[in-house]
C-alpha positions as CSV (number, residue, x, y, z in Angstrom):
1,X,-15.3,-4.8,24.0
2,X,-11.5,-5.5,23.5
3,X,-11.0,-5.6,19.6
4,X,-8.3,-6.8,18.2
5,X,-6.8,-4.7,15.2
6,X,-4.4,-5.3,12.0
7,X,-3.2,-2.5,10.3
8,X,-3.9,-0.2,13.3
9,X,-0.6,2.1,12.1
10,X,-2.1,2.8,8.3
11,X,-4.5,4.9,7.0
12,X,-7.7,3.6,8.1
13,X,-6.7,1.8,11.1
14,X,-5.3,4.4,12.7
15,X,-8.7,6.3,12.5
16,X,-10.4,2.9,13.6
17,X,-8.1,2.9,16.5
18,X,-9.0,6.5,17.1
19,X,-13.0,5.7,16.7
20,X,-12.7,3.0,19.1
21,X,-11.1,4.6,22.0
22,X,-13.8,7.4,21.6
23,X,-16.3,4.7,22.2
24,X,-15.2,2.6,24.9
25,X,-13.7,0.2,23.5
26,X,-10.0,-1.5,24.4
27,X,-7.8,-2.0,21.6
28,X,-4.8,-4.6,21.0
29,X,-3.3,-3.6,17.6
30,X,-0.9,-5.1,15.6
31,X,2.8,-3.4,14.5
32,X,5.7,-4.1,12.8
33,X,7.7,-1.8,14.9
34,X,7.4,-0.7,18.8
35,X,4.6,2.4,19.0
36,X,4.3,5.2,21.1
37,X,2.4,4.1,24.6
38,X,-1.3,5.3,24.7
39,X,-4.1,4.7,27.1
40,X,-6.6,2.1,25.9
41,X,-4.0,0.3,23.6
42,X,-1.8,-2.5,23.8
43,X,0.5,-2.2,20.8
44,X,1.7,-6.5,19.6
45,X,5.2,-6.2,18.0
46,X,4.4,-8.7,15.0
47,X,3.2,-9.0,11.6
48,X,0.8,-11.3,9.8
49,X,3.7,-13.4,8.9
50,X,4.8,-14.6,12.5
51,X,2.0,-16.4,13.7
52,X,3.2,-16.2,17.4
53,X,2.2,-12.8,17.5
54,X,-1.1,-13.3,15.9
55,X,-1.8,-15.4,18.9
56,X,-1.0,-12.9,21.0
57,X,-2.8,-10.1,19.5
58,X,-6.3,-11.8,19.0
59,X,-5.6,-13.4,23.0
60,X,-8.7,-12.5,24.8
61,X,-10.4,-10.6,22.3
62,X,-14.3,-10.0,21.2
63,X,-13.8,-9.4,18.1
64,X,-11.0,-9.1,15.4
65,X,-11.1,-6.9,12.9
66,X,-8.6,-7.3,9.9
67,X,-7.6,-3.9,8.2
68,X,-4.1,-4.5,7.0
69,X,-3.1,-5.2,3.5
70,X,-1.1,-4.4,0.7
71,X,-2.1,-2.1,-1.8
72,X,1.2,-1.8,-3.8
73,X,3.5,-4.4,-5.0
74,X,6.0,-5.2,-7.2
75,X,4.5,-8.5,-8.4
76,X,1.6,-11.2,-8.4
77,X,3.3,-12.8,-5.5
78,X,3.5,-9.5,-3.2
79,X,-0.2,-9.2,-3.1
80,X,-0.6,-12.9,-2.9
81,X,2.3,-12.8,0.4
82,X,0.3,-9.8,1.9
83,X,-3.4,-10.0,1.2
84,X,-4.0,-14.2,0.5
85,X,-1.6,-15.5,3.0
86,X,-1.3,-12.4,5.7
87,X,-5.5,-13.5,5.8
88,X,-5.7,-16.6,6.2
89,X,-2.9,-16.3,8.4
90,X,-5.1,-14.0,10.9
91,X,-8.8,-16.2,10.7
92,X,-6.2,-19.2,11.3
93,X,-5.0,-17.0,14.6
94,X,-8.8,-16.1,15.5
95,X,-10.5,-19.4,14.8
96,X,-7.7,-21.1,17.2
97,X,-8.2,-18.5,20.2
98,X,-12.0,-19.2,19.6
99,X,-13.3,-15.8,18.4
100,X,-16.1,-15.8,16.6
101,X,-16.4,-12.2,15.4
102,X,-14.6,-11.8,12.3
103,X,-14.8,-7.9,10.2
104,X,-12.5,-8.4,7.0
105,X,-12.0,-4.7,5.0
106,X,-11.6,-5.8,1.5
107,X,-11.7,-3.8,-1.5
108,X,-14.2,-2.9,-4.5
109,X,-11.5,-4.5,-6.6
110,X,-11.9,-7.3,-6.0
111,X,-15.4,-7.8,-7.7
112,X,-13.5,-7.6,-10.7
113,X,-10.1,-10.0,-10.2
114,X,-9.1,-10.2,-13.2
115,X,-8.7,-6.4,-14.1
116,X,-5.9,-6.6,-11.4
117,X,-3.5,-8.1,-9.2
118,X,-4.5,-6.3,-6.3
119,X,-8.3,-7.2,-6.8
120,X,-6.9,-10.8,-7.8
121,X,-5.5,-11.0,-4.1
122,X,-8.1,-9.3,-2.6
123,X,-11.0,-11.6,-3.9
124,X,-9.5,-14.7,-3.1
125,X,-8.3,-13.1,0.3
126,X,-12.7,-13.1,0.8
127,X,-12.6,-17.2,-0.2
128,X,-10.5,-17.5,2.8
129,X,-13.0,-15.8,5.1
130,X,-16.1,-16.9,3.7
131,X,-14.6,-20.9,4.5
132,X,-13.7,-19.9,7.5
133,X,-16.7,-21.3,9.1
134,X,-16.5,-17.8,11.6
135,X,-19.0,-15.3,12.1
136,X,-18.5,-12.9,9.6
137,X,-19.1,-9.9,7.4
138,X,-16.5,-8.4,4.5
139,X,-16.3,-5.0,3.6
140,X,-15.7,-4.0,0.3
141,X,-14.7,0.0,0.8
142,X,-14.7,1.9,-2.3
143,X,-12.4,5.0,-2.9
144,X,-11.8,6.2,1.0
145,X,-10.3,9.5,1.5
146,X,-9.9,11.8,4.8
147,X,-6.9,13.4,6.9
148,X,-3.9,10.7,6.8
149,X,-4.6,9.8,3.3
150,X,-1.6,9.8,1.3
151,X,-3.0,7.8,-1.8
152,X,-5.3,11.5,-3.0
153,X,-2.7,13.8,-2.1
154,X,-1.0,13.9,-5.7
155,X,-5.0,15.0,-6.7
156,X,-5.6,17.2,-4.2
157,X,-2.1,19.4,-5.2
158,X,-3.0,19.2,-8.8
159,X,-6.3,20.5,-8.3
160,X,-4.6,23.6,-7.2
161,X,-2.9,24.0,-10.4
162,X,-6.5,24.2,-12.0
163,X,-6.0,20.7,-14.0
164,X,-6.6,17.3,-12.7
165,X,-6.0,14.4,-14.9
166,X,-8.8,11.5,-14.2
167,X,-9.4,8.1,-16.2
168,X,-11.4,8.0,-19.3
169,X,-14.4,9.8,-19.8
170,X,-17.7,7.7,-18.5
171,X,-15.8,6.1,-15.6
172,X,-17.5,6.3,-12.4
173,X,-16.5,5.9,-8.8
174,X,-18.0,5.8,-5.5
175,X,-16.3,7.4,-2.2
176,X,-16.3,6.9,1.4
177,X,-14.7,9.3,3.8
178,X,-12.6,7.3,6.5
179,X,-14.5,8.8,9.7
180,X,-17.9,6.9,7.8
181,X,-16.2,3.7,7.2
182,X,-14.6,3.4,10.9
183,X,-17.9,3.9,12.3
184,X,-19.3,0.8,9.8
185,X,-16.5,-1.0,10.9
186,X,-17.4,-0.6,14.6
187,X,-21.2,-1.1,14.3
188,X,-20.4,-4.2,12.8
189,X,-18.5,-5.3,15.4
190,X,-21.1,-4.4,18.1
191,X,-23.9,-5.9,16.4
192,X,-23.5,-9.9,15.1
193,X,-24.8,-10.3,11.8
194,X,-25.5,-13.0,9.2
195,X,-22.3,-13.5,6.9
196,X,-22.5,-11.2,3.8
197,X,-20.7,-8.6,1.5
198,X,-21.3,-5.0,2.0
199,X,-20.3,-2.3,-0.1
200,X,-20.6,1.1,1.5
201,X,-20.5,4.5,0.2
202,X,-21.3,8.2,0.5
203,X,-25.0,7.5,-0.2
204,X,-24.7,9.2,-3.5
205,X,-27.3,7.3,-6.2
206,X,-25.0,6.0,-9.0
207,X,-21.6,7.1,-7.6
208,X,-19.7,10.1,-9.1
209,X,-18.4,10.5,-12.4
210,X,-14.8,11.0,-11.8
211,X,-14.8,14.7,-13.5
212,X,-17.6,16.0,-10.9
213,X,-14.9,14.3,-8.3
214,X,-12.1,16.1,-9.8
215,X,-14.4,19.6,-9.7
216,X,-15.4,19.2,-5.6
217,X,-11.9,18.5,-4.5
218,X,-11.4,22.0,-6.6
219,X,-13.8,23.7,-4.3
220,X,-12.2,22.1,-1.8
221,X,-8.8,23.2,-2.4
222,X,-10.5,26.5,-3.5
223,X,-9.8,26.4,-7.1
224,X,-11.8,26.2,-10.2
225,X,-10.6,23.0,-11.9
226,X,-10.6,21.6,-15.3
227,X,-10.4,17.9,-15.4
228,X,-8.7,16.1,-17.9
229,X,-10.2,12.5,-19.1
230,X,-6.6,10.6,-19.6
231,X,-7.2,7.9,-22.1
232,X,-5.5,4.6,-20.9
233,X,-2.8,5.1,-23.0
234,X,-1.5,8.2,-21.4
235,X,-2.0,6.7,-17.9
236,X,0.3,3.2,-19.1
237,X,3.0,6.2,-20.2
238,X,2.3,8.2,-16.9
239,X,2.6,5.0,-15.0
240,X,6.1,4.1,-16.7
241,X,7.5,7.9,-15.7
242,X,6.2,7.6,-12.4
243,X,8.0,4.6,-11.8
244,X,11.5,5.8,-13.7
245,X,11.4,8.9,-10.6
246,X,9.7,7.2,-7.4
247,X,10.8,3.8,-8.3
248,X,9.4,1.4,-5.9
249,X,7.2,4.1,-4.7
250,X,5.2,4.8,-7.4
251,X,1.8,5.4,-6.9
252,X,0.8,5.1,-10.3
253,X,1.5,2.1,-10.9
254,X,0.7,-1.0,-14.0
255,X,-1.7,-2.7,-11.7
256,X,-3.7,0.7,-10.8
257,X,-4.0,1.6,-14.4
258,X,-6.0,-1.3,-15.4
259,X,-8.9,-0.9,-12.6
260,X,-8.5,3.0,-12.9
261,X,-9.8,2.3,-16.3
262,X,-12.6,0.3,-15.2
263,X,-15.8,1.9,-15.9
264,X,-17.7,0.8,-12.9
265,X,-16.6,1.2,-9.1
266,X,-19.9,2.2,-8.1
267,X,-21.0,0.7,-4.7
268,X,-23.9,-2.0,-5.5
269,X,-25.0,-3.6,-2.3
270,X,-25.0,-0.7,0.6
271,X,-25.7,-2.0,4.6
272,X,-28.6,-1.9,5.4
273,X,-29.7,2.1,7.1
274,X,-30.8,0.0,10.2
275,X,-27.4,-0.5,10.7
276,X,-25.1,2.7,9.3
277,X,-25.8,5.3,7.1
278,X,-22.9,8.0,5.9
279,X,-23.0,11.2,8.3
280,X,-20.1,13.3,6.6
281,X,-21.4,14.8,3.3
282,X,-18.2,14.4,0.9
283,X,-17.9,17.9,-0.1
284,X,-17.9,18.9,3.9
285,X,-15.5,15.5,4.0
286,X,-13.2,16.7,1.1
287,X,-12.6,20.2,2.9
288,X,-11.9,18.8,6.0
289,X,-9.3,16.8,4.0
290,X,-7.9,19.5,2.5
291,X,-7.3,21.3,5.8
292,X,-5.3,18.6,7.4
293,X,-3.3,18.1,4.3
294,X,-2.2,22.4,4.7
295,X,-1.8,21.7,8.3
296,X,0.7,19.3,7.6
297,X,2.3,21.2,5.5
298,X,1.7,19.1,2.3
299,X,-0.7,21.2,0.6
């Protein structure tokens, strides 16, 4: 099929785009700036704010699958800008070229949108697909992780010191490596299904508590680890420093401390195993992770 991809130059799409190829499939991907060639894709110099080149990337394709979005921003209106309007802006673009096939990658968060503003934008950015009267299924990822990540790496080097500070005790979280979630993403768009919400995950029953996280990316890392439960206190102070010496790229930010504090991002409505089951067991997943980071030199 030719799919047509946003957010093919981030973390996950970039894997998706990857995925794809390795299956047949012809990609046209979105980016902001001009890519290098490569067989199998045809690279739209746009953004989901010019909605001439939305045209042109969704022209003649199967399917569209929207990736993109903003996980950091300075304000209410940032995430509104890149995850309310950039979708709409993109089931406006498919609806017009008469694509059916819609796959939106969403977020846990935004079960809970008024913890956050990124779970805020990201649940109404699902009201404009669900009215969208297309064909479609949302994907509400949990914590993904894999080689390209950036978001883990500040875990992954701390786990080497032997300490790892985590959210309060009794928080739990559910994880998906990136190779499991492109291969959802591309089963769903070979195989039509009925409009619903799916929320994949490892396959572990009840998630994990964040220490037991914070211990396997030890053994990944080769470390015996410690984990630290950071009451939300700590994190709002941690948050503040983080954003005094990285500025407007903090990773740490306000926003990320109020749904790291939230007790339950546990995966709740799995697809079903006709359709996709996980295939990377996490630990395997985190060490393959932690290879690629010391290949690049970051670890």
């Amino acid at each position: 099929m030719i799919l047509a991809i946003t957010g093919g130059t981030g973390f996950v799409g970039s894997h998706l785009i990857d995925h794809a190829l390795e299956t047949g499939h012809t990609i046209r991907a979105l980016a902001r700036k001009p890519q290098a060639k490569r067989i199998g894709v045809t690279w739209i110099e746009g953004a989901l704010d010019r909605p001439k080149s939305l045209a042109t990337l969704v022209e003649g394709a199967d399917v569209v699958i929207h990736v993109a979005g903003v996980v950091n921003a300075a304000d209410r209106a940032g995430f509104a800008e890149g995850n309310i309007a950039g979708t709409q802006a993109i089931v406006d673009a498919t609806r017009s070229a008469g694509i059916r096939r819609f796959v939106q990658v969403s977020s846990l968060a935004a079960r809970a949108p008024a913890l956050s503003n990124y779970g805020w934008s990201k649940a109404e950015a699902e009201t404009c697909v669900a009215a969208s009267g297309l064909d479609w299924t949302i994907v509400r990822p949990p914590a993904i992780f894999g080689p390209r990540d950036h978001d883990l790496l500040d875990v992954f080097k701390a786990a080497r010191s032997g300490y790892v500070p985590m959210p309060p005790a009794g928080t739990r979280v559910s994880l998906l490596y990136v190779e499991d979630l492109t291969a959802l993403l591309l089963a769903l768009a070979e195989i039509p299904v009925a409009p619903a919400i799916m929320e994949p995950d490892d396959g572990t029953p009840k998630g994990w508590d964040n220490r037991d996280f914070a211990r396997a990316i030890g053994v990944a890392v080769g470390k015996s680890v410690r984990p630290l439960s950071m009451p939300r206190v700590i994190l709002s102070l941690a948050s503040a420093a983080d954003r005094l010496v990285r500025r407007g790229k903090a990773k740490l930010t306000r926003d990320r401390v109020r749904y790291f504090c939230h007790p339950d991002w546990v995966s709740h409505t799995p697809p079903p195993a006709t359709l996709w089951t996980p295939s990377v067991p996490t630990p395997q997943a985190l060490a393959q992770t932690a290879a690629w980071y010391r290949a690049a030199g970051l670890l």
